[in-house]
MITORSE-463139 format. One record per residue (C-alpha): residue in three letters; x, y, z. Coordinates in steps of 0.2 Angstrom, whole numbers, plus 5000, padded with zeros to 4 digits. Example, Ala and Ser with C-alpha at 12.3 -4.5 7.8 and 13.67 -1.06 7.14 Angstrom:
residues 2
Ala506249785039
Ser506849955036
end
This chain:
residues 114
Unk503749745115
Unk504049935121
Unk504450055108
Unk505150225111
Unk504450345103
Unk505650505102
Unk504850665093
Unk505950725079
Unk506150925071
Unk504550945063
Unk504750945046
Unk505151075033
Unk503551035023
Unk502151045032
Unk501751055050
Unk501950865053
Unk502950785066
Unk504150665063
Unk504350525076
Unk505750395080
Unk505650205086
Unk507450095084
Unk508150165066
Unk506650215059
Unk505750385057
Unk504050405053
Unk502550525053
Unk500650475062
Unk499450485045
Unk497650485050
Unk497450295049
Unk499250215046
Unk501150265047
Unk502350325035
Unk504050285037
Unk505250445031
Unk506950385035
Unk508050305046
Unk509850315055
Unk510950335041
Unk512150215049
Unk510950065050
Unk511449915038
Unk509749805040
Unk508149875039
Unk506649765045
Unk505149865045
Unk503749815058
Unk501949785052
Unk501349915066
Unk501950055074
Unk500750125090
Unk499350005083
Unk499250095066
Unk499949995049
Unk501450055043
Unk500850065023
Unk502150155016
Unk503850205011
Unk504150415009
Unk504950484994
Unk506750484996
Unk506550405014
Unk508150305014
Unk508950415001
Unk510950425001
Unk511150275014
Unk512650215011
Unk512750065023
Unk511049995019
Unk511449815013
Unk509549755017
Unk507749815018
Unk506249685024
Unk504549755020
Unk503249705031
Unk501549635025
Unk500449785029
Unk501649885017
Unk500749935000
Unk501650084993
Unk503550134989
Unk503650324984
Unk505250374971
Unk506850354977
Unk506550294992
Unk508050194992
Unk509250314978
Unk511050314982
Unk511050174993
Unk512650084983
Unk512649934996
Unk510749874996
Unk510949704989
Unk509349634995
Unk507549704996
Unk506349585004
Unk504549614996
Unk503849444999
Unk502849475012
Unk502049625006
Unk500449694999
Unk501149824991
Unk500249874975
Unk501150034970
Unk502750044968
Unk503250214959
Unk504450244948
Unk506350264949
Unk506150174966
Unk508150164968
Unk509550234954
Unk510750104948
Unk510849994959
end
């Protein structure tokens, strides 16, 4: 499998780079990757164990934030975290698939109301 790998704006806080591969964004941590977002427009989110031979480990505060057309999210076994409100606003998320995962910390206020 070939992933593109776009870079993004560099993000407001810091002087990280934000990168893209399919409909996922994510930033290059020393030793794993952290997903920040995503095309607003996706409706399934399957997220891949690796990304450029690194574990993706976790999921950004307010990474999929406002995404209205999300109806699923797959987490992948290397993932261990979920920061707040990762998935706030997303009114169509109807399943998040966690079965898989190691995640040990999942923060609170995760999602609002779903």
């Amino acid at each position: 499998i070939i992933l593109s790998i776009t870079p993004l704006q560099a993000l407001a806080s810091g002087n990280t780079t934000a990168y893209q591969s399919g409909d996922l964004y994510y930033e290059i941590k020393l030793d794993h990757i952290e997903i920040v977002g995503g095309a607003e427009s996706a409706t399934e989110v399957i997220v891949p164990a690796t990304i450029e031979e690194l574990p993706v480990t976790v999921i950004a505060q307010n990474a999929f934030n406002g995404h209205m057309f999300l109806t699923s999210f797959t987490a992948p076994s290397t993932l261990i975290h979920i920061s707040k409100w990762a998935f706030r606003n997303c009114s169509q998320l109807q399943t998040v698939d966690l079965s898989g995962s190691a995640i040990t910390i999942i923060s609170r206020f995760v999602t609002k109301a779903l």
